[in-house]
C-alpha positions as YAML, in Angstrom:
chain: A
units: angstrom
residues:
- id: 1
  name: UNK
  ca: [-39.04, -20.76, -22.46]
- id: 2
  name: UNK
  ca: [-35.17, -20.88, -22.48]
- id: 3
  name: UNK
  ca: [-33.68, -24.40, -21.03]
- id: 4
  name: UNK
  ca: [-29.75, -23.14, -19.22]
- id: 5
  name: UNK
  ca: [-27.19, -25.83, -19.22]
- id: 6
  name: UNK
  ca: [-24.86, -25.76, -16.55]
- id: 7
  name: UNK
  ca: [-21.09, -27.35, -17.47]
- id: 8
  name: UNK
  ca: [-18.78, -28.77, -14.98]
- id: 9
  name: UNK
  ca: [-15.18, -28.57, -15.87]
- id: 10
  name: UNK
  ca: [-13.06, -30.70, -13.28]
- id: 11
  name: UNK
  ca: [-10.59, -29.15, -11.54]
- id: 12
  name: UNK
  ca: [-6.81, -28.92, -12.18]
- id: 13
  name: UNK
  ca: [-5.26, -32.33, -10.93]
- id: 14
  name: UNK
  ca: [-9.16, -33.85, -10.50]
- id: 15
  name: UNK
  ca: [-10.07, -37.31, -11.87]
- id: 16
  name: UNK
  ca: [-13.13, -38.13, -13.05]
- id: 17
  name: UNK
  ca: [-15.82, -39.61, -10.56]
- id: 18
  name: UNK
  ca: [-17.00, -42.38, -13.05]
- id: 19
  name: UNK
  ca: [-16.20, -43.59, -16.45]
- id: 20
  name: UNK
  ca: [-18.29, -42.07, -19.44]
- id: 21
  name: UNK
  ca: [-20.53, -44.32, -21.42]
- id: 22
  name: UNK
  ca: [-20.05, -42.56, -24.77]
- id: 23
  name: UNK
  ca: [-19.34, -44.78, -27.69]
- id: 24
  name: UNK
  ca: [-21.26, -47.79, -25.26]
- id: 25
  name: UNK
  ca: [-22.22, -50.27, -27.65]
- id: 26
  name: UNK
  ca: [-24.10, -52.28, -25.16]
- id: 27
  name: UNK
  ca: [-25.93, -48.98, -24.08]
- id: 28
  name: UNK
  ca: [-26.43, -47.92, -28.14]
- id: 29
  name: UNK
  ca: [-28.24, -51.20, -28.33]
- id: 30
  name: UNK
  ca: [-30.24, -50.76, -25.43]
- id: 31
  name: UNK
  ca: [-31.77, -47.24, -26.64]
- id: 32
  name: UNK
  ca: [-32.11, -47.87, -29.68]
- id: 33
  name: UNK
  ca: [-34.71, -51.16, -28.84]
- id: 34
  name: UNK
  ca: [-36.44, -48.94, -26.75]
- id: 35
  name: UNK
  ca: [-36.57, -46.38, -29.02]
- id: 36
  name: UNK
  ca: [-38.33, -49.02, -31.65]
- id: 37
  name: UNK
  ca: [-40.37, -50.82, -29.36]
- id: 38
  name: UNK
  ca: [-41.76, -46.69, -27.98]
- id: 39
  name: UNK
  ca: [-42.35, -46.02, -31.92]
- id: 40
  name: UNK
  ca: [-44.23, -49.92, -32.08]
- id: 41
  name: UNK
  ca: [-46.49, -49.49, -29.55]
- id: 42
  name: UNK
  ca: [-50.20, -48.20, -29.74]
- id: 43
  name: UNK
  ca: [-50.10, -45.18, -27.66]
- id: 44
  name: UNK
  ca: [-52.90, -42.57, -27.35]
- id: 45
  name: UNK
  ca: [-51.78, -41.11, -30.50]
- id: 46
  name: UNK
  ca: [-53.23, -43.83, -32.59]
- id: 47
  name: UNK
  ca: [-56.44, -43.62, -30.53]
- id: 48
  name: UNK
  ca: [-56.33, -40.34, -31.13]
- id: 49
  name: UNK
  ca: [-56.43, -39.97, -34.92]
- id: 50
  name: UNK
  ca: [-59.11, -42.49, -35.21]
- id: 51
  name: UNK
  ca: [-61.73, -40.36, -33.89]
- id: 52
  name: UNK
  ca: [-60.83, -37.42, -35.38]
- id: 53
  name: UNK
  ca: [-64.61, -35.57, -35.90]
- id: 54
  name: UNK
  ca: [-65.73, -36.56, -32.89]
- id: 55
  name: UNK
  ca: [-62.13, -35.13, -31.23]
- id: 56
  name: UNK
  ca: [-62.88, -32.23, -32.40]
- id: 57
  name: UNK
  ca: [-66.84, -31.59, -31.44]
- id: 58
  name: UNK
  ca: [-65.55, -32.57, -28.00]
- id: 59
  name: UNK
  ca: [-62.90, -30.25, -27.94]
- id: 60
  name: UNK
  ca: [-65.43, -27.22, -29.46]
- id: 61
  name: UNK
  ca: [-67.87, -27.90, -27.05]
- id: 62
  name: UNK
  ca: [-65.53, -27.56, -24.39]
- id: 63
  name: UNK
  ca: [-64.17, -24.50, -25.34]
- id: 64
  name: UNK
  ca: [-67.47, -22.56, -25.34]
- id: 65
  name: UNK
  ca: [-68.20, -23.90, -22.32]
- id: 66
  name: UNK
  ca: [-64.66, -22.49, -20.66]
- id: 67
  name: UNK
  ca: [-65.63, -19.40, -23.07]
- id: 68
  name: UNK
  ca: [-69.35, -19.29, -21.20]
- id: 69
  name: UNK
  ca: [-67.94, -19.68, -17.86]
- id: 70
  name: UNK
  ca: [-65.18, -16.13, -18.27]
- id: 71
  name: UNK
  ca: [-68.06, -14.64, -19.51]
- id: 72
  name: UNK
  ca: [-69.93, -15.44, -16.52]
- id: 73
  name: UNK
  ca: [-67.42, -13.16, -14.91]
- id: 74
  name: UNK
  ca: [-69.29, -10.33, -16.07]
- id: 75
  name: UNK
  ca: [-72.41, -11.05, -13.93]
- id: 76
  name: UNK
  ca: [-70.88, -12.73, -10.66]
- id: 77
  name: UNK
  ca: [-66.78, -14.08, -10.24]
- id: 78
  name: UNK
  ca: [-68.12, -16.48, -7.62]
- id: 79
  name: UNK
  ca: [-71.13, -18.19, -10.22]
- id: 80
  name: UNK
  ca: [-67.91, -18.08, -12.94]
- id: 81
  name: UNK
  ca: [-65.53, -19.89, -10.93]
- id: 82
  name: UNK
  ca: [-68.84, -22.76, -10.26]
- id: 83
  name: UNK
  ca: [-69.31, -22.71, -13.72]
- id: 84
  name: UNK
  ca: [-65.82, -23.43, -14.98]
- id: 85
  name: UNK
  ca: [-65.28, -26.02, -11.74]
- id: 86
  name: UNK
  ca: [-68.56, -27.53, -12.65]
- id: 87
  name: UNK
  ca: [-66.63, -28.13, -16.53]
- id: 88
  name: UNK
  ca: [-63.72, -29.34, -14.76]
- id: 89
  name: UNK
  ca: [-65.40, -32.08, -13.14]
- id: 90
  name: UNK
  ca: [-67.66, -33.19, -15.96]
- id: 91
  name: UNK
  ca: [-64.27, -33.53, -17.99]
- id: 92
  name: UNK
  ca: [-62.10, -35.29, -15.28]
- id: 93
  name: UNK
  ca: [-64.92, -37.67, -14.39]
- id: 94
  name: UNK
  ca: [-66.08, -40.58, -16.96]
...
């Protein structure tokens, strides 16, 4: 995936629409508290390394049943695209 940056030089004789904020120190401060209170907080991550074996059985089980479903494919598109639907739902749905 390539990310393209587009630069703006102002024209000849052109002022600047609005004053830059670089070197900001009231902005500096305000990033970097957000930036420690986003690194403080419990976020999914945390829940997310807790459970670790169970993650993971969750995940496997999932996977063959995505794996069962494209093989499914093989006998009738239709009853694969059920199948894998069928997954969806029982994932998106507590």
């Amino acid at each position: 995936m390539s990310v393209l940056l587009a630069v703006v030089l102002p024209r000849a004789g052109s002022r600047a629409a609005s004053p830059t904020m670089k070197g900001d120190p009231q902005a500096v401060r305000e990033v970097t508290a957000a930036c420690v209170k986003f690194m403080a907080a419990k976020t999914w991550r945390t829940r997310m390394s807790a459970g670790g074996a169970a993650i993971e059985r969750r995940l496997f089980i999932a996977q063959s049943l995505y794996a069962f479903g494209a093989l499914l494919c093989l006998v009738s598109t239709y009853w694969s695209i059920a199948f894998i639907l069928l997954v969806q739902l029982n994932y998106a749905i507590p």
